[in-house]
C-alpha positions as CSV (number, residue, x, y, z in Angstrom):
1,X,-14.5,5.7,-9.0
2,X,-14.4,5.0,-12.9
3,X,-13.7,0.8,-13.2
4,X,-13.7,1.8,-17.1
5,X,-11.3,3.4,-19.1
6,X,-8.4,2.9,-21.7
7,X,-4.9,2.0,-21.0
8,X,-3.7,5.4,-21.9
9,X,-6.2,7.5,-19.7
10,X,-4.7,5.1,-16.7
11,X,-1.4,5.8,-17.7
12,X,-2.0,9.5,-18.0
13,X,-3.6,9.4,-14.4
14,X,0.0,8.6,-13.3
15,X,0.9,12.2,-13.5
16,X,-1.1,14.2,-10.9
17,X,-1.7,17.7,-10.2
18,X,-0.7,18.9,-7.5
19,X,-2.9,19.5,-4.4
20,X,-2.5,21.8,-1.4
21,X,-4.2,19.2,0.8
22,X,-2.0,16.4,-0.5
23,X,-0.6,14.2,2.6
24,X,2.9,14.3,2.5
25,X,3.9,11.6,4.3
26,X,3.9,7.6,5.6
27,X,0.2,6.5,5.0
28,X,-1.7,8.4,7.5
29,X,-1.5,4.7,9.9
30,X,0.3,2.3,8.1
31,X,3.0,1.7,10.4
32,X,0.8,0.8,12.7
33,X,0.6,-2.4,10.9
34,X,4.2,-2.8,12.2
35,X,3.2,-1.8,15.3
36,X,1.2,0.0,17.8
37,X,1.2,3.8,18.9
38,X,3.7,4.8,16.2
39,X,4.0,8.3,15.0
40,X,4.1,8.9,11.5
41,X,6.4,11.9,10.2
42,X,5.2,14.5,7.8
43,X,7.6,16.5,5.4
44,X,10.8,16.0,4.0
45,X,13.9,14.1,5.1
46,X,12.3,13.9,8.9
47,X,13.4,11.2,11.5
48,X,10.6,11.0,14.3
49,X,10.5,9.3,17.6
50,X,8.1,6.9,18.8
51,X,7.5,7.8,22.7
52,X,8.6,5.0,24.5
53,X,6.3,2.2,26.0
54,X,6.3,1.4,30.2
55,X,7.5,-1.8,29.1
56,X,11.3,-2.3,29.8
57,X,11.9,-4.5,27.1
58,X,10.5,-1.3,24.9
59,X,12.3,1.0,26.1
60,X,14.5,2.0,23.0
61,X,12.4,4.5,21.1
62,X,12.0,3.2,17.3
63,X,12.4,5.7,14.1
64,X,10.3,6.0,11.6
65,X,12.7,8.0,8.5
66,X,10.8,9.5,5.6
67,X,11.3,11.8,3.0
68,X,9.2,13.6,0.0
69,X,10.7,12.7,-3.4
70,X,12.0,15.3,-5.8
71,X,10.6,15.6,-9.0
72,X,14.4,15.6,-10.3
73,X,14.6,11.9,-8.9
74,X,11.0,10.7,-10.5
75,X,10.4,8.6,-14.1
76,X,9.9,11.4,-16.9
77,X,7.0,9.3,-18.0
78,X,5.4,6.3,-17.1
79,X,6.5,2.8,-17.7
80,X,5.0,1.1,-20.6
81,X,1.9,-0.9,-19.9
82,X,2.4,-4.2,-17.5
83,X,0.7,-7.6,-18.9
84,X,-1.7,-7.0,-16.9
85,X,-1.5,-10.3,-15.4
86,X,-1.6,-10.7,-11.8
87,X,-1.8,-13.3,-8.9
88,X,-2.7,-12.5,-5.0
89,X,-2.6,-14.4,-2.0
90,X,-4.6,-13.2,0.9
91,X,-2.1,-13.8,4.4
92,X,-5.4,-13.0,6.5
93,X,-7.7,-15.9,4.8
94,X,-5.3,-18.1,2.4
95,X,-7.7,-17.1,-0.8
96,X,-6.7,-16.0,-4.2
97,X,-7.0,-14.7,-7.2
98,X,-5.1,-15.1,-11.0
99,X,-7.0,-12.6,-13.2
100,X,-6.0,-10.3,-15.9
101,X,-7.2,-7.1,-15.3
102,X,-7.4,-5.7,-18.7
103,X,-9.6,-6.6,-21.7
104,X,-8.3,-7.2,-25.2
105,X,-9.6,-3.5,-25.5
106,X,-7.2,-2.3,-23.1
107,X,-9.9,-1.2,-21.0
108,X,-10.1,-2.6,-17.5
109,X,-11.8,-5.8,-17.0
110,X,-14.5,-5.0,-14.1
111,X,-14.9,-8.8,-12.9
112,X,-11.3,-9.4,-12.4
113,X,-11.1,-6.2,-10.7
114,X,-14.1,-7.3,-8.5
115,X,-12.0,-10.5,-7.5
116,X,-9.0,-8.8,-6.7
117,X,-11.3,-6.4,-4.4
118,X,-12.4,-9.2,-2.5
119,X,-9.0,-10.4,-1.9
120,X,-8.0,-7.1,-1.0
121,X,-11.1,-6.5,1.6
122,X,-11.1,-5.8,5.2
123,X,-9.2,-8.5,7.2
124,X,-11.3,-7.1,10.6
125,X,-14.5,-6.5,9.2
126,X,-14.6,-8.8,6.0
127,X,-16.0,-5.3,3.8
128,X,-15.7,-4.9,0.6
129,X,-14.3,-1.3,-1.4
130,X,-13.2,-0.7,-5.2
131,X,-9.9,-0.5,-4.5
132,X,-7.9,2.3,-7.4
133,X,-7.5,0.7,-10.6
134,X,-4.0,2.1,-11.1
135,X,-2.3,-0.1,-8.1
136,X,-3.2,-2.9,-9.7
137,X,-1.5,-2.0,-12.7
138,X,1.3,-1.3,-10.4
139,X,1.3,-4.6,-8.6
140,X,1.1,-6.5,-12.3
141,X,4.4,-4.4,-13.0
142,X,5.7,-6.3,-9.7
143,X,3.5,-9.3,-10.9
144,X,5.4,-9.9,-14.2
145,X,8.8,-8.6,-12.5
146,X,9.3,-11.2,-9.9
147,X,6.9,-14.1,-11.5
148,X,5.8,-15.0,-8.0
149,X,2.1,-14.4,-6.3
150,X,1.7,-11.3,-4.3
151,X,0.8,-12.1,-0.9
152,X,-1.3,-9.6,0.5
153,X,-0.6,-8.2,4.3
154,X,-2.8,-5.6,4.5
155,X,-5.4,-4.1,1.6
156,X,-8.7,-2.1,2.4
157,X,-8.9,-1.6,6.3
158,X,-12.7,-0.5,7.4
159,X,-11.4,1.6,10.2
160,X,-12.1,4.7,12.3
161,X,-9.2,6.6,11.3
162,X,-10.1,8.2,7.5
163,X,-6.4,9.3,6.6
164,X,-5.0,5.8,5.5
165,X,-4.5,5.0,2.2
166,X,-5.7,1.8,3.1
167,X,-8.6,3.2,4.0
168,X,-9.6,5.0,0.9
169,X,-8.7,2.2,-1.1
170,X,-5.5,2.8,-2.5
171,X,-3.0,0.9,-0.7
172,X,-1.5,-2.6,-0.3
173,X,1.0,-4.0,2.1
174,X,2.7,-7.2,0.5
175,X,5.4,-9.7,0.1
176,X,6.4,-12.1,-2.5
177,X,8.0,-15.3,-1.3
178,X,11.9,-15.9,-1.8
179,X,12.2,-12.2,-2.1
180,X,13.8,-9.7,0.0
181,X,11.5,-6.6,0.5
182,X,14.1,-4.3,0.0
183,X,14.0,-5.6,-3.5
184,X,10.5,-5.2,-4.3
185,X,11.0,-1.6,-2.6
186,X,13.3,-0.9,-5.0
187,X,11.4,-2.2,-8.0
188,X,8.1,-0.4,-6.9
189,X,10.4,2.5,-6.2
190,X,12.0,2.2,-10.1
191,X,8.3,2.7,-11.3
192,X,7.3,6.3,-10.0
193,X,6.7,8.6,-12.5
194,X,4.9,10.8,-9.7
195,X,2.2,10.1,-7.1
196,X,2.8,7.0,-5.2
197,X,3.8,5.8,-1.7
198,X,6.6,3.4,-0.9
199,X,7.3,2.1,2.8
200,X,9.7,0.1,3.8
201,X,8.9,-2.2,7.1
202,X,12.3,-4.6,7.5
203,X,10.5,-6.3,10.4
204,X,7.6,-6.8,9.8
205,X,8.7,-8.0,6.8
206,X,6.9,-6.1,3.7
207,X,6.6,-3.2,1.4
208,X,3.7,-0.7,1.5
209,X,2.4,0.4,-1.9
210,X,0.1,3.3,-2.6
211,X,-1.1,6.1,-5.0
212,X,-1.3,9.4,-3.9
213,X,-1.8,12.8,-4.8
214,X,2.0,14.5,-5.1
215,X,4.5,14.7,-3.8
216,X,5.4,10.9,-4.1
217,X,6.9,10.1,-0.7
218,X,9.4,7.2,0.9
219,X,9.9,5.7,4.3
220,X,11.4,2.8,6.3
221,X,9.7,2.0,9.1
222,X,11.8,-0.9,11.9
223,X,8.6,-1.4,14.4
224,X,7.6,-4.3,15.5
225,X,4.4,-6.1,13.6
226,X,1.6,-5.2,15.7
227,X,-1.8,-6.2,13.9
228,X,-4.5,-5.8,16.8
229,X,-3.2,-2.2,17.3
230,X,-6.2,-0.3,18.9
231,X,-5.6,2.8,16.2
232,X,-6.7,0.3,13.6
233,X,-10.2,0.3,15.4
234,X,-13.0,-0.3,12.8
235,X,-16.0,2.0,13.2
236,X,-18.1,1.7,15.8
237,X,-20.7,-0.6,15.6
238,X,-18.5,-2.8,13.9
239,X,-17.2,-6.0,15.6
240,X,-13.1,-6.0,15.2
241,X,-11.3,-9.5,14.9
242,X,-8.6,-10.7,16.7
243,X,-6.0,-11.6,14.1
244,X,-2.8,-13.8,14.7
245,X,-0.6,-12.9,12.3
């Protein structure tokens, strides 16, 4: 992945080509940050049941509603350049970050990116990834929207399954205190001008944020927050973490 670049080739990147092996789609397991053995739908305008658990109390089989969005309903161009500014929390180990990710240059600044990575790493495994330049330039449009730090659910997961977003680096669950998520889901939504991910998760309590070959794709997803899911399994050989929230 190219850390370098000006502000108009990352712009430009905005627009993708599309790919017959795009993932239409939820992030391949991303609401299994919400919760355990959910099924993720594929296509447009789908509703798809979760099979229901033994447990009683689980009974009532949760939806997961999704659709593909039309190009009709996308930004004709991108939005102008964000500051650039931008402030993360970690939720998993309470550490953060307040870089600026671009130089005077416009050109990306490769040590703040490097200390937004290591916010963003592997809450299980504590690895590292480059995570794609171009969601941080979406989360500083969210950034200088909402004036408050992004606190960071889930970033690069180190896991078995190779489908995620979150798992190529591309992804970011988060919330931003004193805000309602369907407010930062709209506002993330507002910025598409073609080849991002937005999940709703009313719950759990945050907003998924990805880029993505096309088609650009939207979901809400009302499981419950389940973070020691076992299809979150990191690879083997790797020793998974317990977490508690």
């Amino acid at each position: 992945m190219l850390r370098f670049g000006s502000l108009t080739l990352a712009f430009s990147l905005a627009i993708l080509v599309r790919s017959p092996n795009a993932q239409a789609g939820p992030d391949g397991d991303d609401a299994d940050e919400a919760a355990a053995g959910e099924t993720s739908p594929a296509g447009p305008l789908k509703d798809v049941k979760a099979a229901a658990t033994p447990d009683a109390k689980s009974r009532k089989r949760k939806k997961v509603a999704g659709y593909a969005v039309p190009e009709s309903k996308l930004r004709m161009e991108p939005p102008a350049a964000p500051s650039g500014h931008l402030r993360v929390v970690s939720l998993a180990t309470h550490e953060e970050a307040d870089v600026q990710i671009f130089n005077p240059d416009g050109s990306y600044n490769v040590q703040s990116l490097h200390e937004v990575d290591h916010i963003l790493r592997c809450k299980r495994t504590d690895t590292e990834k480059p995570i794609e330049p171009r969601l941080y330039i979406i989360l500083s449009h969210v950034y200088d929207h909402f004036g408050k730090p992004l606190e960071i659910v889930s970033g690069y997961r180190n896991q078995r399954r190779q489908t995620s977003f979150h798992y190529k680096g591309s992804a970011s669950d988060i919330r931003i205190p004193g805000v309602q998520p369907k407010k930062v889901r709209d506002f993330a939504d507002s910025l598409d001008a073609g080849g991002m991910g937005v999940g709703l998760y009313p719950r759990a309590g945050f907003v998924h944020i990805d880029v993505r070959p096309l088609p650009s794709y939207r979901w809400t997803d009302n499981a419950r927050p389940n973070p020691n899911s076992p299809d979150k399994r990191p690879p083997r050989g790797w020793k998974r973490k317990k977490l508690q929230s």
